[in-house]
TIBATOR-104791 format. One record per residue (C-alpha): chain; residue in three letters; residue number from 1; x, y, z. Coordinates in steps of 0.2 Angstrom, whole numbers. Layout:
BEGIN
<A,ALA,NUM,<X,Y,Z>>;
...
***
This chain:
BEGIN
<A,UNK,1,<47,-312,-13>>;
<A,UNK,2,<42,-319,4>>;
<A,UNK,3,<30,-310,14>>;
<A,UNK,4,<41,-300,25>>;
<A,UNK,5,<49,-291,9>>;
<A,UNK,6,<34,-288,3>>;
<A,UNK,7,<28,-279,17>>;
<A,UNK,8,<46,-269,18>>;
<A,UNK,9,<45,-265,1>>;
<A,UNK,10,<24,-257,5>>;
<A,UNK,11,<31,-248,20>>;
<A,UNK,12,<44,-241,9>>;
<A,UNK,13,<32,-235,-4>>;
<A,UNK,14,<20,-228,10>>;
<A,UNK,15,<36,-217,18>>;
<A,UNK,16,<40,-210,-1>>;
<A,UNK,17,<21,-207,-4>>;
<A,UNK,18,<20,-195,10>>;
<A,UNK,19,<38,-186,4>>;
<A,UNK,20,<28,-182,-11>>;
<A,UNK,21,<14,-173,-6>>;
<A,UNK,22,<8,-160,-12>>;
<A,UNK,23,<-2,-144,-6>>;
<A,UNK,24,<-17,-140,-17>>;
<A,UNK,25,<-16,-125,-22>>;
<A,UNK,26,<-27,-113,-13>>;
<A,UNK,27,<-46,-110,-21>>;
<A,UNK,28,<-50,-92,-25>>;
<A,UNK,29,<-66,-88,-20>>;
<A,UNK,30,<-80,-78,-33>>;
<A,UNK,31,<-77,-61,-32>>;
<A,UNK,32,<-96,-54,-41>>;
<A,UNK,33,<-95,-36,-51>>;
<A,UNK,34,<-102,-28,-37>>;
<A,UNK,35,<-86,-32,-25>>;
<A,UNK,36,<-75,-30,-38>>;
<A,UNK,37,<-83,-12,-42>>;
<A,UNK,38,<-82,-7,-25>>;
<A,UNK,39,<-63,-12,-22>>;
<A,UNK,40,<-60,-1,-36>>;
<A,UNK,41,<-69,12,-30>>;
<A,UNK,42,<-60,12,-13>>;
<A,UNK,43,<-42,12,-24>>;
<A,UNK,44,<-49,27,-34>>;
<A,UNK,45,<-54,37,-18>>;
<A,UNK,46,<-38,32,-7>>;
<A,UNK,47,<-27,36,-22>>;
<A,UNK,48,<-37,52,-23>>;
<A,UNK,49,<-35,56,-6>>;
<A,UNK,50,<-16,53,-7>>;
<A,UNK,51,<-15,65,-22>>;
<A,UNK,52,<-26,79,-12>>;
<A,UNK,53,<-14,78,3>>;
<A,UNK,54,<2,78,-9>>;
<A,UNK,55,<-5,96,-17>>;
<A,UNK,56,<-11,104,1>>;
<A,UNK,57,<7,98,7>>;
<A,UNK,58,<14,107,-9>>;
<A,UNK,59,<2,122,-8>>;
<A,UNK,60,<5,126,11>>;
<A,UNK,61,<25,124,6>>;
<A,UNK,62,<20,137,-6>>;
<A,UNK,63,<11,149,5>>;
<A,UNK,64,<24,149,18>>;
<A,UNK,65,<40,153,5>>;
<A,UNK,66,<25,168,1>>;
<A,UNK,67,<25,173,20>>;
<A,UNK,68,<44,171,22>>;
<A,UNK,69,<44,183,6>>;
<A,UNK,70,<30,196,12>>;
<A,UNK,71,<38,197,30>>;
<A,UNK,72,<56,200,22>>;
<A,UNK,73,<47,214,11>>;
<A,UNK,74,<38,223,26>>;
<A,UNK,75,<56,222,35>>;
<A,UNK,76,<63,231,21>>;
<A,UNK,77,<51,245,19>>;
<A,UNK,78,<53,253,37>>;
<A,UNK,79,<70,251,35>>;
<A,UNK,80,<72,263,19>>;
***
């Protein structure tokens, strides 16, 4: 192999060599107990504060089928 083929046939190996790189995968940093603790205490509260706003959506949904009931009632009464 003379020295111009040799230096092809680097070249070559060089261009394939970059085709076949890889990305590391990303390094997750240390999450401590502490974090983790209070990442789970901000789920808890949002998913606490979701199921507080799903009740009072329910309960005022509630109170005004009680108002729509009460007002048809007093509508009644004078009637009779």
């Amino acid at each position: 192999m003379n020295r111009k083929q040799k230096m092809i046939k680097k070249t070559a190996k060089r261009a394939k060599a970059r085709l076949n790189k890889h990305t590391a995968p990303t390094i997750k940093k240390y999450v401590s107990k502490a974090e983790r603790a209070e990442q789970q205490a901000k789920l808890e509260a949002e998913a606490a504060e979701q199921a507080l706003l799903a009740t009072e959506g329910t309960a005022e949904a509630d109170l005004s089928a009680a108002d729509t009931a009460e007002t048809n009632e007093e509508k009644a009464k004078p009637a009779s």
